[in-house]
N, C-alpha and C positions, 0 to 999 in steps of 0.2 A: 778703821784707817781707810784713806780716798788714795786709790791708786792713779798716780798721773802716768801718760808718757805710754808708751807703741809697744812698748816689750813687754808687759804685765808683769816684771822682774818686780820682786819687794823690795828693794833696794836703789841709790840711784848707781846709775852704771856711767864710769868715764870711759872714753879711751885711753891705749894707752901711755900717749904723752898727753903734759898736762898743756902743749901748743895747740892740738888738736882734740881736745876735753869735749864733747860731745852728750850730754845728760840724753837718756835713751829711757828712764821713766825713775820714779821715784812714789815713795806711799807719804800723803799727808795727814798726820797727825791731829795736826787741828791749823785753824786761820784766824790772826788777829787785826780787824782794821784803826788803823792810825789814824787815816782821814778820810774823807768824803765830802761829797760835796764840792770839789774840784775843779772848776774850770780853765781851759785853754780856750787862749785869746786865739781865733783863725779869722783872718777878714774873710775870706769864703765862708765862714760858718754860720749858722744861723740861731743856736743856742745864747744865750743870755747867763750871765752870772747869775740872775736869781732864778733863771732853766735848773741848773745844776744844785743850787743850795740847796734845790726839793731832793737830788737824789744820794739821799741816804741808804747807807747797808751798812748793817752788823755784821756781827761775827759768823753768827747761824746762816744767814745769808750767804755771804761769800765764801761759806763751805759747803753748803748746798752747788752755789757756781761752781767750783771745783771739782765736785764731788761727779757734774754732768758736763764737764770740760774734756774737751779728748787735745791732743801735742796735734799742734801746724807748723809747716816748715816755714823760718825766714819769709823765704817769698809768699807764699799762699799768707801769711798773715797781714804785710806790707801791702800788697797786691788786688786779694779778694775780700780780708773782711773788709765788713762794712766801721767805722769811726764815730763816734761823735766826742765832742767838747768835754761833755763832762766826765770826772773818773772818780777812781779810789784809790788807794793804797794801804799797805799795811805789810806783817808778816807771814810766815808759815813754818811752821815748824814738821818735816820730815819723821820718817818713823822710827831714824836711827838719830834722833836728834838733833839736826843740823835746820839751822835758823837762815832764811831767803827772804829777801822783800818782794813784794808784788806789787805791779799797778792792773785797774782792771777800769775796762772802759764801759760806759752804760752800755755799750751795744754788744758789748761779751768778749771784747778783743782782748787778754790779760798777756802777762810777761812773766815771768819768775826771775831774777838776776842770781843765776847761782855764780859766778863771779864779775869782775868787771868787763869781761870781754865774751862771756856767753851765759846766753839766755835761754829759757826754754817759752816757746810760746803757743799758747794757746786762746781756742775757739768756745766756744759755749753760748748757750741762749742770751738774748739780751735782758737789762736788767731796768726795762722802765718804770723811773723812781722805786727806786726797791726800799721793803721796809725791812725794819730793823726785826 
């Protein structure tokens, strides 16, 4: 199991109203990707759609990523990481079973949505064109 999150707790942990819900780490079981190969249109950007179509990741892959992902706040992820165009997405399934979709950016920027209004986000190595 890939322990995410600041509190090394095996569990994810809320607060305790579900306004101020705050996920403070959680253990992943395993990661499925949906898609790959991703790209976002940014007129500043310099990436190309067939930049992106190269970068493919599996499943082994994007739990390896996880696996060496450590939780960034909000701002430090908006802020400091670094971005590019292209991504992935897919799911993750937790230890106490509970299913989250992910995006994860070539350059290691990922999200977790464990509901519609909070996220968990995370840091990690980048992933140019990663294989499967």
């Amino acid at each position: 199991m890939v322990r995410l999150g600041v509190s090394g707790a095996l569990v994810l942990i809320f607060a305790a109203t579900a306004a101020s819900a705050a996920p403070k780490s959680f253990g992943v079981r395993s990661v499925r990707v949906t898609a790959d190969g991703l790209w976002k249109a940014d007129p500043n950007g310099q990436q190309t759609q067939q930049d992106c179509a190269r970068f493919k990741i599996g499943d082994k892959s994007a739990l390896r990523w996880f696996r060496a992902s450590r939780e960034v706040t909000k701002r430090d992820w908006l802020e400091n990481a670094e971005w590019t165009q292209c991504s992935a997405s897919g799911t993750l399934v937790t230890g106490d079973g509970r299913v989250y979709s992910w995006d994860l950016d070539q350059s290691g920027r990922g999200r977790v949505a464990i509901t519609p209004t909070v996220e968990v986000y995370l840091s990690g190595s980048e992933l140019p064109f990663a294989s499967r």
